[in-house]
KEKE-3310 file (N, C-alpha, C; in steps of 0.2 Angstrom, whole numbers, plus 5000, padded with zeros to 4 digits):
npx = (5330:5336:5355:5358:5360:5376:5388:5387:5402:5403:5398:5399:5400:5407:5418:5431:5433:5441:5457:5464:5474:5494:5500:5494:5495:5510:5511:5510:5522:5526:5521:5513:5520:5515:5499:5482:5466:5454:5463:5469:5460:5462:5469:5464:5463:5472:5485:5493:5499:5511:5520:5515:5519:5520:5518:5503:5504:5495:5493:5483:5480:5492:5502:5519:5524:5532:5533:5528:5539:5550:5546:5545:5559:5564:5560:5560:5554:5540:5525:5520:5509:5505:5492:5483:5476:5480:5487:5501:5506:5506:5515:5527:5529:5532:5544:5554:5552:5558:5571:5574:5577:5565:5556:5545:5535:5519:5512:5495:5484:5469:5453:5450:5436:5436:5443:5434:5435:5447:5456:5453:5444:5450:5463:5470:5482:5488:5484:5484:5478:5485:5481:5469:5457:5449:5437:5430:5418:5401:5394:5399:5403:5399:5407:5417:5430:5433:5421:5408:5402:5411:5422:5415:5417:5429:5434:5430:5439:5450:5460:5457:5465:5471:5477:5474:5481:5479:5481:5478:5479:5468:5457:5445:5441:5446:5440:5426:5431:5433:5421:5414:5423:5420:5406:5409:5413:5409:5418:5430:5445:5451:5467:5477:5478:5480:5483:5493:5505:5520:5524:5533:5545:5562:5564:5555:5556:5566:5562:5561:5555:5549:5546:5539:5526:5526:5515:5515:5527:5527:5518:5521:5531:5526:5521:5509:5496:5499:5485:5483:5477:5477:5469:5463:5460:5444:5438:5426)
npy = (5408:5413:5415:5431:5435:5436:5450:5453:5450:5462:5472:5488:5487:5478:5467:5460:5442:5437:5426:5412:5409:5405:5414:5424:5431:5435:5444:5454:5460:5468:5482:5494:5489:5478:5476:5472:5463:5475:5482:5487:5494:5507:5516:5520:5530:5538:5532:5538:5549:5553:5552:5557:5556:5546:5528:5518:5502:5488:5473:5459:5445:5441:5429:5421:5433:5434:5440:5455:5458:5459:5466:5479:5481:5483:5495:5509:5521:5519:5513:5499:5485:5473:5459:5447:5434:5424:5420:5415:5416:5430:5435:5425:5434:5444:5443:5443:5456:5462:5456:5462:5474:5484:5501:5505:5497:5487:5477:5468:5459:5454:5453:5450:5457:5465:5476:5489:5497:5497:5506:5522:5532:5532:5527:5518:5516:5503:5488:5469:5452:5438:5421:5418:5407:5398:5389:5380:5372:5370:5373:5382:5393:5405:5410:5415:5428:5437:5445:5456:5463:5465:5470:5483:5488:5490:5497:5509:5514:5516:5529:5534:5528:5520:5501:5484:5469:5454:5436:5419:5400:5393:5388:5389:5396:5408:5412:5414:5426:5435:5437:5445:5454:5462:5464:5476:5485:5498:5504:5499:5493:5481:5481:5472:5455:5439:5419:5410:5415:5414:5409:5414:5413:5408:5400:5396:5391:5393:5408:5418:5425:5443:5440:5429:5419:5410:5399:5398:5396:5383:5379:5381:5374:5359:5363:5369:5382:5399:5410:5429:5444:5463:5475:5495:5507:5515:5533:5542)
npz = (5671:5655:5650:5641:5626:5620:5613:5594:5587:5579:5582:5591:5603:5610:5619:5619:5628:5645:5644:5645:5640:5638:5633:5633:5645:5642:5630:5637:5639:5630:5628:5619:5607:5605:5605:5612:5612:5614:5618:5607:5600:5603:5596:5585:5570:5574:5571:5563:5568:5573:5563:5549:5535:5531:5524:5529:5532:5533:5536:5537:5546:5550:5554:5562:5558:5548:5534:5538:5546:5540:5529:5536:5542:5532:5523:5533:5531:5532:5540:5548:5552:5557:5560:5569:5576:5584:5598:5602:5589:5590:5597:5593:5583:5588:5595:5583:5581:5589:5589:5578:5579:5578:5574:5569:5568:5572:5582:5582:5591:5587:5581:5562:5560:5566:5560:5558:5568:5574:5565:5558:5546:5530:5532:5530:5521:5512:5511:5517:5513:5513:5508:5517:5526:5516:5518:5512:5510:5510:5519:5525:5518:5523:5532:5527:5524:5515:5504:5497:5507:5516:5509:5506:5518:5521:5510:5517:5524:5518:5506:5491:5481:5486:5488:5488:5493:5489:5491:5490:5487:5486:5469:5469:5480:5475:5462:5465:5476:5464:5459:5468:5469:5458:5462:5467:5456:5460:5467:5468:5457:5448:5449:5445:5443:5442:5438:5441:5450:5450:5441:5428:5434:5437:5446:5458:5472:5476:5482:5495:5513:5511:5501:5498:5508:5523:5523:5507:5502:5506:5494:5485:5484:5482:5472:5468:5462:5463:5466:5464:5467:5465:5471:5469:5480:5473:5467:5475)
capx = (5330:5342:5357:5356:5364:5384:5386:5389:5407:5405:5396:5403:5401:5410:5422:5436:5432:5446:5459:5469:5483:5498:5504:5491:5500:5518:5511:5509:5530:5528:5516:5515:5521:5510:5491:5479:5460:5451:5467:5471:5455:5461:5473:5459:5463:5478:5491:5501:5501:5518:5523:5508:5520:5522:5511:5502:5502:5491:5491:5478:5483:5502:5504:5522:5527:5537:5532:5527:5544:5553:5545:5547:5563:5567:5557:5557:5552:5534:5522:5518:5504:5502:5486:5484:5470:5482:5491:5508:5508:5509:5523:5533:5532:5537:5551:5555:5551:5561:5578:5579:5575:5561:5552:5539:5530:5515:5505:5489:5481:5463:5450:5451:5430:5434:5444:5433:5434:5454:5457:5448:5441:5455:5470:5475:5487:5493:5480:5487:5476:5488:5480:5463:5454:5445:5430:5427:5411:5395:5390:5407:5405:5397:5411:5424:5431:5434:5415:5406:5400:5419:5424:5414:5417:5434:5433:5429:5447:5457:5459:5459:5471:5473:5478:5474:5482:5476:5484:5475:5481:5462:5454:5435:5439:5448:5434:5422:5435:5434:5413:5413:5425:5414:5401:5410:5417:5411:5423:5436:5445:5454:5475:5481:5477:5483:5479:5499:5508:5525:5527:5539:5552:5564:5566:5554:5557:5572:5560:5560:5553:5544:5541:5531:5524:5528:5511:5516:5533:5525:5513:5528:5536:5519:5519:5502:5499:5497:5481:5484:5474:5477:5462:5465:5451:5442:5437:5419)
capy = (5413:5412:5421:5435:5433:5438:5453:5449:5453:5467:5477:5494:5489:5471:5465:5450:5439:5436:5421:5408:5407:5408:5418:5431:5437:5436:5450:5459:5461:5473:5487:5499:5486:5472:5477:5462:5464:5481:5488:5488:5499:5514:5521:5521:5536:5542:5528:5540:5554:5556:5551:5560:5556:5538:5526:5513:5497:5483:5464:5454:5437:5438:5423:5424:5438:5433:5443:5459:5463:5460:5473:5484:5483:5484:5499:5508:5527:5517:5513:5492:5483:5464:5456:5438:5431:5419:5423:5414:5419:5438:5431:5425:5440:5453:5442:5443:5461:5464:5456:5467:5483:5488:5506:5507:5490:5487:5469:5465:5451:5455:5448:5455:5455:5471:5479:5495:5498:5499:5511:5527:5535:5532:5527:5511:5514:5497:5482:5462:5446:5433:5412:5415:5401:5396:5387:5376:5368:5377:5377:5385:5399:5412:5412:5418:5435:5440:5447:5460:5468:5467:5477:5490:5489:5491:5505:5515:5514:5517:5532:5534:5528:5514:5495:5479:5464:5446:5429:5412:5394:5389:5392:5390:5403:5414:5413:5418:5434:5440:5437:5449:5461:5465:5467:5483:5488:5505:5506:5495:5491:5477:5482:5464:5448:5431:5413:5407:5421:5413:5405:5416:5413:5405:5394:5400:5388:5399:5412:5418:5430:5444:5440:5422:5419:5405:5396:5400:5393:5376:5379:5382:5367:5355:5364:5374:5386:5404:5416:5434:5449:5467:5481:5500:5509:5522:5540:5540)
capz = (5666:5652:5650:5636:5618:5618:5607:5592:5585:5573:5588:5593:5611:5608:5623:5621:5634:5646:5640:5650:5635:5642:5630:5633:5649:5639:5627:5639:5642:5625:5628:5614:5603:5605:5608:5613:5612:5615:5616:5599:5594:5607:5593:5579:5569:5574:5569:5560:5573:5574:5554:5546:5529:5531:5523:5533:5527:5536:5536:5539:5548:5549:5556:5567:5557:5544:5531:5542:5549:5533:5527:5541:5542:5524:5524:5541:5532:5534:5546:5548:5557:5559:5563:5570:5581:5589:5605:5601:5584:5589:5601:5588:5579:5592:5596:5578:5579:5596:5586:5570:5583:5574:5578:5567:5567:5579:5581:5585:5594:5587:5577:5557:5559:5570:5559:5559:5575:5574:5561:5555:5538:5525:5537:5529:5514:5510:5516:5514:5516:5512:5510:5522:5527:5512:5521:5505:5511:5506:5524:5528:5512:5525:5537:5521:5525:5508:5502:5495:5512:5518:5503:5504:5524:5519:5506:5520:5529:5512:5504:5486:5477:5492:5486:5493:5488:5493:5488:5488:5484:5483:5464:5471:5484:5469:5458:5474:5477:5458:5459:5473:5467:5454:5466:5472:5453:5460:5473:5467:5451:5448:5444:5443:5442:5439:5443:5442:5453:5450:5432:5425:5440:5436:5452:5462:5476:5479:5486:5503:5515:5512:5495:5498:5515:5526:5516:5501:5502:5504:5489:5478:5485:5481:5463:5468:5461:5467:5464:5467:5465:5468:5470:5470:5479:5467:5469:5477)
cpx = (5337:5346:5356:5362:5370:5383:5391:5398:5410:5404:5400:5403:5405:5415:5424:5434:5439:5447:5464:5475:5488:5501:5500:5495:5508:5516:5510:5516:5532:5523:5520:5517:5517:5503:5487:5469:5459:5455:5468:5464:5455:5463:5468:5459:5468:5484:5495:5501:5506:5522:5518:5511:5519:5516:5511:5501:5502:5490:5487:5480:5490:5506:5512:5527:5533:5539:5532:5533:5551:5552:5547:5554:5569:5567:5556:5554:5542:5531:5519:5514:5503:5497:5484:5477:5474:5487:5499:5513:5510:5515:5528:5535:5535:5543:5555:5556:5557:5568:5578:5579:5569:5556:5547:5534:5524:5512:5499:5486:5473:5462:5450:5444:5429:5439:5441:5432:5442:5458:5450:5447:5446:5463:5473:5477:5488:5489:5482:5484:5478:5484:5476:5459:5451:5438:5426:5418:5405:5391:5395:5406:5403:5403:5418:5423:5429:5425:5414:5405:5408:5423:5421:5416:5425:5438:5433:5436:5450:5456:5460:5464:5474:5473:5478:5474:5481:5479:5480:5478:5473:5456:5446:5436:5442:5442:5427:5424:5432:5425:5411:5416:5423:5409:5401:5415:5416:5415:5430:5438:5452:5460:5477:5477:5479:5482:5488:5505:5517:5527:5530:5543:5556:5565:5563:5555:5562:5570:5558:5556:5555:5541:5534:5530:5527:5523:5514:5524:5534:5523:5517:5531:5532:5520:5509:5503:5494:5492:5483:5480:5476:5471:5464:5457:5452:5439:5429:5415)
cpy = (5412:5418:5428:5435:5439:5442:5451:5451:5456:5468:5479:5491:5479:5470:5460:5447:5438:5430:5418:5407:5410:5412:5425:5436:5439:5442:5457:5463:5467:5477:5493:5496:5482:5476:5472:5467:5470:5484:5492:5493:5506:5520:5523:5528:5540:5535:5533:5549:5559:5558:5551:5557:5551:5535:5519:5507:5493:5476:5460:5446:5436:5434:5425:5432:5440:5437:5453:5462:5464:5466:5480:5485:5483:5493:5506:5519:5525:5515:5504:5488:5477:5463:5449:5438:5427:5423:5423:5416:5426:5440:5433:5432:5445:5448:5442:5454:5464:5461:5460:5475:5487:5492:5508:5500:5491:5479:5469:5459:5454:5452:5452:5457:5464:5477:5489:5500:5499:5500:5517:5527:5535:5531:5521:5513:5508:5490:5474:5457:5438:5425:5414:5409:5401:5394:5384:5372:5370:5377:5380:5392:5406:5415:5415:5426:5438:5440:5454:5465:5469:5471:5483:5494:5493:5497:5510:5517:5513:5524:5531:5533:5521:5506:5490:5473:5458:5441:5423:5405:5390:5392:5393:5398:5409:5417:5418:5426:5438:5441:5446:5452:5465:5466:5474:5487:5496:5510:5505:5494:5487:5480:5478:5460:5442:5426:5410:5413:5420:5409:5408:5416:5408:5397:5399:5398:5391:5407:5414:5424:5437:5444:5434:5423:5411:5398:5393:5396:5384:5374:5377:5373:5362:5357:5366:5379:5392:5411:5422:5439:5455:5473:5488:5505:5517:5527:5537:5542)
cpz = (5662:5651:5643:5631:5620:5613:5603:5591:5583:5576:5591:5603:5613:5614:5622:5628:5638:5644:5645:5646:5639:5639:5632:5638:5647:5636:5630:5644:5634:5625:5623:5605:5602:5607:5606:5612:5610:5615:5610:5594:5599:5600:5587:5577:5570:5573:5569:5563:5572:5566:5552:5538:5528:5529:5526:5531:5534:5534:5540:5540:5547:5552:5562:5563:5551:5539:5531:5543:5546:5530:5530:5539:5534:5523:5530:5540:5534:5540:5544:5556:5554:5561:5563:5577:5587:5594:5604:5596:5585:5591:5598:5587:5583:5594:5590:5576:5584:5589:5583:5576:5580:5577:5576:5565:5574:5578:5584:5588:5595:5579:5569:5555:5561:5568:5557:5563:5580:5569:5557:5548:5535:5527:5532:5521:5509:5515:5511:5517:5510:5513:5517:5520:5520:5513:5515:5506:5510:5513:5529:5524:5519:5531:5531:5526:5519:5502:5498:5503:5514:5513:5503:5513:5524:5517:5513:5524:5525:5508:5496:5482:5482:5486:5492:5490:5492:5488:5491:5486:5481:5478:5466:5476:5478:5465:5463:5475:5468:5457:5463:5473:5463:5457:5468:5467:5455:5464:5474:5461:5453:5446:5443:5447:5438:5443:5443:5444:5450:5442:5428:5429:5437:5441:5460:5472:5481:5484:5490:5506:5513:5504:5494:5504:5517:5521:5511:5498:5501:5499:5485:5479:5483:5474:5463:5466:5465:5464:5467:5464:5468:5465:5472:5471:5474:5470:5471:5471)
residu = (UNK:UNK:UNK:UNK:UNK:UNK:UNK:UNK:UNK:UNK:UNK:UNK:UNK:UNK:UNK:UNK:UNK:UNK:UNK:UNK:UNK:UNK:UNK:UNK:UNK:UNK:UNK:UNK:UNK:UNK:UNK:UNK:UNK:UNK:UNK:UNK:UNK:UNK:UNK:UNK:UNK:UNK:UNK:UNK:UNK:UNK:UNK:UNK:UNK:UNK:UNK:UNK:UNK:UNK:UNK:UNK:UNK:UNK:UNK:UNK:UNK:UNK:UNK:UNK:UNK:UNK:UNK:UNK:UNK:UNK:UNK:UNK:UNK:UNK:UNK:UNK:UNK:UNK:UNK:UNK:UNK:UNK:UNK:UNK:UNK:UNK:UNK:UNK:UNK:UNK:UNK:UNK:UNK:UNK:UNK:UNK:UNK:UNK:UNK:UNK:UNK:UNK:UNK:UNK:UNK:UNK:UNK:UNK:UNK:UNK:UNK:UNK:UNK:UNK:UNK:UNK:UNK:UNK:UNK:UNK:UNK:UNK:UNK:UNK:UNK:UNK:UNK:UNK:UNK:UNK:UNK:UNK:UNK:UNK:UNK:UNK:UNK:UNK:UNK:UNK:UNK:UNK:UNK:UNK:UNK:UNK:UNK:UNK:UNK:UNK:UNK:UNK:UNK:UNK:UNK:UNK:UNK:UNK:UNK:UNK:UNK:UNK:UNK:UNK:UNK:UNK:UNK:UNK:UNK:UNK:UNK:UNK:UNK:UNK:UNK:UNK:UNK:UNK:UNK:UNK:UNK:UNK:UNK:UNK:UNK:UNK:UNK:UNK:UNK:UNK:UNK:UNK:UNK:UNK:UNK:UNK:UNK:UNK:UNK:UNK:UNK:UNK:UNK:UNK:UNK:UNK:UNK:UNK:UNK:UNK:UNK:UNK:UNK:UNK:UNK:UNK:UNK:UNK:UNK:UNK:UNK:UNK:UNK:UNK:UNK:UNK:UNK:UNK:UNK:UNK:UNK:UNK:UNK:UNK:UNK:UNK)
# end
């Protein structure tokens, strides 16, 4: 008899498998700070609990954190949430987050596939997906994040007037994004766009954390250039 098909992903009733990463037992020396799998979808809805004023700004794929806790602690009347899939990477960053002291950051060690399943109806302020995979090969295009159904999946966890800004090195996935942000002009509108994010700098290689990413640092240094888009969602 064979066994019975793994739920998929997106599915409410979805469980992380256990993990022999040796990091996965380290994250678990930050509770409260770090949440790994399932965890990370208890607080759905109540983030901002305690700081009802505060606005929540969310990153997708924050790599060790570089970005993320700059902000934070630039900022700290806010609420900051990290999201990385890799085990080491969320590491880095709580050790990144553990030196500034920072009290309003969280991390994630979950998949961005499940974000609807760790935050509620209009909870996310401020969402960032910085240089995702691109998946250039046309039998790679379905595994892209950046879609029409994830936009509208999305929509539903920003409140009105919410922005969600995304950056790219690659023009085929650019052009892809702006196709499929017109998919969803009734839910989105375009505020900015540009295909050369940095060409009036005057030396942009001089630019560091949390304005470019770790990425983004190299791109500059190459002489790539950098697309960027920001979407602000619209009244239903």
């Amino acid at each position: 008899m064979k066994n019975p098909s793994p739920i998929p992903l997106q599915h409410p009733e979805y469980r992380y498998p256990p993990s022999r990463n040796p990091y996965s037992e380290k994250l678990k020396q930050a509770p409260g700070v770090v949440l790994s799998d399932n965890e990370t979808e208890a607080r759905r809805g109540n983030w901002k609990n305690e700081r009802a004023e505060s606005l929540l700004h969310v990153e997708i794929g924050c790599n060790a954190g570089h970005v993320v806790t700059e902000w934070a602690a630039r900022d700290p009347k806010d609420l900051f949430i990290g999201i990385d899939w890799k085990f080491k990477a969320i590491y880095r960053a709580f050790e990144k987050a553990l030196k500034k002291k920072l009290s309003n950051l969280h991390l994630l060690r979950a998949h961005a596939d499940r974000l609807p399943f760790m935050f509620g109806k209009g909870e996310i302020d401020r969402l960032y997906l910085f240089f995702p995979d691109p998946w250039p090969k046309k039998s790679q295009l379905k595994n892209r994040y950046f879609t029409e159904a994830k936009l509208r999946m999305i929509a539903e966890l920003m409140p009105v007037g919410g922005l969600f800004e995304i950056k790219t090195d690659h023009p085929g996935y650019f052009e892809w994004m702006k196709e499929h942000a017109a998919r969803t002009a009734d839910l989105w509108e375009v505020l900015a766009l540009t295909h050369d994010l940095h060409s009036g700098h005057p030396n942009p290689g001089q630019l560091t954390y949390p304005e470019v990413t770790c990425f983004e640092k190299l791109f500059i240094k190459d002489g790539i250039k950098i697309h960027r888009m920001v979407l602000k969602r619209r009244s239903a």
